[in-house]
N, C-alpha and C positions, 0 to 999 in steps of 0.2 A: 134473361131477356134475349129473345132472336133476333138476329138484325137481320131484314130484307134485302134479298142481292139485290142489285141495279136492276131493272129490265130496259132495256131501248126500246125508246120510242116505234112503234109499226107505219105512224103515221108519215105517209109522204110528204104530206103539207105543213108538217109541223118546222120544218127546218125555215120555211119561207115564211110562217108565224111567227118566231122567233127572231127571225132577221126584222118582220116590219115590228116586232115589235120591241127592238134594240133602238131602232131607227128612230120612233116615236119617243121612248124614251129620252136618246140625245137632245133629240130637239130641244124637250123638257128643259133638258137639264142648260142648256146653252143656254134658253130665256132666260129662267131664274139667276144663272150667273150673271146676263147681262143685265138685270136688273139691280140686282145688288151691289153691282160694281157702279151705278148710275148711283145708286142711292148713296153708296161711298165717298164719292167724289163730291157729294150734297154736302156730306157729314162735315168731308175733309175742310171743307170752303166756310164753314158755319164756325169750325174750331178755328183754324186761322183770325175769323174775323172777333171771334173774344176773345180771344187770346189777344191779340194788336190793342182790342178794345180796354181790356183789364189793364196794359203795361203804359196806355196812352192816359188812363184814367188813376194809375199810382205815380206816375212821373208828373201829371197835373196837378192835384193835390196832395 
């Protein structure tokens, strides 16, 4: 099997492609983080409150 050497890129504008599209990327990724960490803090607040619920409701009966 032959491996392909590298070739560089010729294009000028590729390096400014690359940068907006790292840029765009980020963003991406920031949302989804911050969404998931919202949705976490849901979870967190949901498990506390059965968890209190279950120990309130073995200690009652």
């Amino acid at each position: 099997m032959v491996k392909r050497a590298y070739q560089p890129l010729n294009d000028p504008q590729a390096g400014d492609k690359l940068k907006q599209f790292r840029q765009d990327l980020n963003k991406e990724l920031e949302h989804a983080i911050e969404g998931h960490e919202f949705k976490m803090v849901y979870i967190g607040i949901a498990t506390l409150i059965a968890f209190a619920l279950v120990i309130y409701l073995a200690w009652k009966y």
